[in-house]
C-alpha positions in Angstrom: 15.6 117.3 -183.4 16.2 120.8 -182.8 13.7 124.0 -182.8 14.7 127.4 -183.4 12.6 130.4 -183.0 13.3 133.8 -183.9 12.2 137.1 -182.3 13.1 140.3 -181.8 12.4 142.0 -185.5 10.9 145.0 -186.6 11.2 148.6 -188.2 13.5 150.7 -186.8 14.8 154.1 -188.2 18.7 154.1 -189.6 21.4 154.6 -187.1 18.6 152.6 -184.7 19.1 149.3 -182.6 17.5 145.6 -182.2 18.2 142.7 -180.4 17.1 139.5 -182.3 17.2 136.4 -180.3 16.7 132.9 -181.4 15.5 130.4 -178.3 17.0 126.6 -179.0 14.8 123.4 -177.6 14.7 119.9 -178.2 18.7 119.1 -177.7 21.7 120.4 -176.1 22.1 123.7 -176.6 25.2 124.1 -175.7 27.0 121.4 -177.7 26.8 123.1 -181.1 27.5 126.5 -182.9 24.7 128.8 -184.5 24.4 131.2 -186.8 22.6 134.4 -188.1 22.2 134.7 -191.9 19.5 137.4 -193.6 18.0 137.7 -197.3 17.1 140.8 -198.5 14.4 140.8 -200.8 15.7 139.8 -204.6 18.9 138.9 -202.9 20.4 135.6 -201.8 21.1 134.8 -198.5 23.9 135.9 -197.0 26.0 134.8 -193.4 25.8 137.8 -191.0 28.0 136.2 -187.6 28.4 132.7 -186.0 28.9 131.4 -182.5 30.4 128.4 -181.1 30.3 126.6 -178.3 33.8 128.4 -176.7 33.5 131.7 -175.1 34.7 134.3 -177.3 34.6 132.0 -180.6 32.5 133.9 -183.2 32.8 134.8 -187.0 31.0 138.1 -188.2 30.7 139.1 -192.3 32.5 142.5 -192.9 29.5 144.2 -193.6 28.5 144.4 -189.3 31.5 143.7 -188.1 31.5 146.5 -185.4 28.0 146.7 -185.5 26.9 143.4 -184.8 27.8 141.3 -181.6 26.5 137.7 -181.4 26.4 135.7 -177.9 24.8 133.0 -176.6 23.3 131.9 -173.3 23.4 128.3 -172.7 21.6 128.2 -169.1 18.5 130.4 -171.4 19.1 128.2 -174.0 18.8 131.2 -176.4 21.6 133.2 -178.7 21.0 136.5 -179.9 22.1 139.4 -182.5 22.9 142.7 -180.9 22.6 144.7 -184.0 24.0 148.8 -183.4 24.0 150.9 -185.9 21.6 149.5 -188.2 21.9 150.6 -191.9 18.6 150.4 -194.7 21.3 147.8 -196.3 20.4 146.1 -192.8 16.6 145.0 -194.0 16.1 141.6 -194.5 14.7 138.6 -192.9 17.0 137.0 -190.4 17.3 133.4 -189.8 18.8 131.4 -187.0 20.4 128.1 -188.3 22.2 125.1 -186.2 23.6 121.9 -186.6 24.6 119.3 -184.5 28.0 118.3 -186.4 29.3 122.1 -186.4 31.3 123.2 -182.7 32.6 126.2 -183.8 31.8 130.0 -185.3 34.4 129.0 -188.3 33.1 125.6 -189.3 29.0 127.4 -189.6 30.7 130.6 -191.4 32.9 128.1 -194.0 29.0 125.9 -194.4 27.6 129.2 -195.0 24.1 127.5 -194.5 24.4 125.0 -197.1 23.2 121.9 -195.7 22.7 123.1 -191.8 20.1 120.9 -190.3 18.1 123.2 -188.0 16.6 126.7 -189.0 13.9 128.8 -187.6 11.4 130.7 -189.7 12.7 134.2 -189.4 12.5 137.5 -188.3 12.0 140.4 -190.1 14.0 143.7 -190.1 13.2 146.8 -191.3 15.4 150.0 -191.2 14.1 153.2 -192.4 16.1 155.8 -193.7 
């Protein structure tokens, strides 16, 4: 069983920055690859980046690539979302999601979420205009 917790949300004016981070427990963090997805209210969710367990591996949806950066810190066991830039677009909830059979940013990014075994409850993100 793996936990994820999200923190790091919150309102921040457009152009603005956050870190989100999502702290692992319960199995080996550094034996599988995570990723960030958000859902904006009325919307679906949507995949925002993915890590995986190789330095340097990592997946990020057009809409933040350049403004985004994922890493991941096995001795913290945490991963985070350094999100630059942010755009109103930006405001959603962002979740954290894991799963043991997935090693790499590609394999989470091709899942898209469907049927990922771990997720935390969110974080919120709120960008003003």
């Amino acid at each position: 069983q793996v936990q994820l917790v999200e923190s790091g949300g919150g309102l921040v004016q457009a152009g603005g920055s956050l870190r989100l981070s999502c702290a692992a427990s319960g199995r080996t963090f550094s034996s599988f690859a995570l990723g960030w997805f958000r859902q904006a209210p009325g919307k679906e969710r949507e995949f925002v980046a993915s890590i995986g367990v190789t330095d340097g591996n990592t997946v990020y949806a057009d809409s933040v690539k350049g403004r985004f950066f994922i890493s991941r810190d096995n001795d913290r066991n945490t991963a985070y979302l350094q999100s630059n830039g942010l755009k109103p677009e930006d405001t959603a909830v962002y979740y954290c999601a894991a799963d043991p059979g997935l090693t790499t940013a590609q394999s989470v990014h091709i899942m898209d979420g469907y049927a990922m075994a771990y997720w935390g409850k969110g974080t919120l993100v709120t960008v003003s205009s």
